[in-house]
C-alpha angles and dihedrals in degrees: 000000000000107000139192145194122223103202107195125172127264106209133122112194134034136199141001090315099053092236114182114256140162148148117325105236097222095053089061103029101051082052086051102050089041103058088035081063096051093054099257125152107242130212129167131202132150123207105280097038085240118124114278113241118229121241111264107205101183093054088047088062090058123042118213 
């Protein structure tokens, strides 16, 4: 079976003012879906081995 290994970050916030910040769910979800589709063996990690943190868009808007 062909595998593969989807690596996101796992940070939460981002710049001077600390704004709240992850991964876009979209951009790991459609590759997902995609190589699912195609048969393929899927892992995640992301760079600490820690959970990765969602976008929150709505707090993005508005930094603390």
């Amino acid at each position: 079976m062909k595998k593969v290994l989807i690596i996101s970050s796992n940070t939460n916030t981002i710049g001077p003012l600390k704004r709240r910040t992850g991964n876009f769910l979209p951009e790991v979800a459609h590759p997902y879906a995609e190589f699912a589709r195609a048969g393929y063996h899927i892992d995640f990690a992301s760079l600490t081995g820690e959970s990765p943190y969602l976008d929150n868009l709505e707090s993005a808007r508005r930094p603390r």
